[in-house]
C-alpha positions as CSV (number, residue, x, y, z in Angstrom):
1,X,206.4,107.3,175.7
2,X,204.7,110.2,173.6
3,X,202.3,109.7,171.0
4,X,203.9,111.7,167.8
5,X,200.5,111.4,166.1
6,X,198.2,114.1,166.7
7,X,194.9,112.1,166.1
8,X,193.3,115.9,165.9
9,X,195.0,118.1,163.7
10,X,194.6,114.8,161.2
11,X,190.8,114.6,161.2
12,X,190.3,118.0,161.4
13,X,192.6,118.4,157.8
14,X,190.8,115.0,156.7
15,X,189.4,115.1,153.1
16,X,187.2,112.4,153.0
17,X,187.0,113.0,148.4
18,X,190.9,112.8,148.2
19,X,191.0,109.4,150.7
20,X,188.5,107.7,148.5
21,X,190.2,108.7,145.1
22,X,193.2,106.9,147.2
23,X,191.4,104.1,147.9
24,X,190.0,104.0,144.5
25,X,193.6,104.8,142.8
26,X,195.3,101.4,145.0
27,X,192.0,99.2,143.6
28,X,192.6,100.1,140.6
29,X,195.8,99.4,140.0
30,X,195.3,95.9,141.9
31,X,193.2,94.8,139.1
32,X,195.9,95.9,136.8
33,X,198.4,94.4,138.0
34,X,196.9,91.2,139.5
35,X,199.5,90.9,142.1
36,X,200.8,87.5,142.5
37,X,201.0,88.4,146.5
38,X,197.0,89.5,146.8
39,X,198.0,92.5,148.3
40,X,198.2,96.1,148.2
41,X,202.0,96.1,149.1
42,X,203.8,97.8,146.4
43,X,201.6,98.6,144.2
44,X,201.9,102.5,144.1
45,X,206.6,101.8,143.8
46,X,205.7,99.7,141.1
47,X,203.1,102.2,139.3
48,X,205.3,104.7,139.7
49,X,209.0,102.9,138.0
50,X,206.7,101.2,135.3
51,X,203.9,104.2,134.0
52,X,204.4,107.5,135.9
53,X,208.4,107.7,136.1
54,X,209.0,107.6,132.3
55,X,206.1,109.5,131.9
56,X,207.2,112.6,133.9
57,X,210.7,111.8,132.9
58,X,209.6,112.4,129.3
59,X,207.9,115.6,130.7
60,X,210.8,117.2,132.2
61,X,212.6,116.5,129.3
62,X,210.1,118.0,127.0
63,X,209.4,121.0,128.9
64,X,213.5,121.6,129.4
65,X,213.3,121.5,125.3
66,X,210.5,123.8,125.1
67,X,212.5,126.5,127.9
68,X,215.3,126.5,125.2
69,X,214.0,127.1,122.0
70,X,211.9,129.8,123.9
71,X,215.1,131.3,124.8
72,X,216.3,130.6,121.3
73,X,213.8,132.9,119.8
74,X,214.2,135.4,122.4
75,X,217.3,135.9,121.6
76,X,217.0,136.1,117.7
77,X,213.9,138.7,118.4
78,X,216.7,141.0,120.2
């Protein structure tokens, strides 16, 4: 059986600063949410349907609005 990890090429690409905001990210959000469970497990699904989903949903929807009256005032500056 072949390994498909290649122990290496991961430590070697390592970054030790983006791990720990990682780590730091999870802990956070376990003392937000308090989880019922004690564990980790779902934590970053559940952040990401309840804050950060809607969030960049609104985005998207504000930058598609911002695209179009740019276009809008292109055309009425032809």
């Amino acid at each position: 059986m072949t390994n498909s990890f290649d122990y290496q090429k991961i430590l070697n690409s390592w970054d030790v600063n983006l791990e720990q905001q990682k780590a730091n990210f999870q802990e956070h959000l376990y003392n937000v949410y308090r989880p019922s469970s004690h564990t980790y497990t779902g934590l970053w699904k559940r952040f990401c349907i309840t804050e950060a989903g809607p969030l960049v949903r609104g985005q998207f929807f504000e930058a598609i609005k911002a695209v179009e009256e740019y276009e809008k005032m292109q055309k009425r500056n032809e």
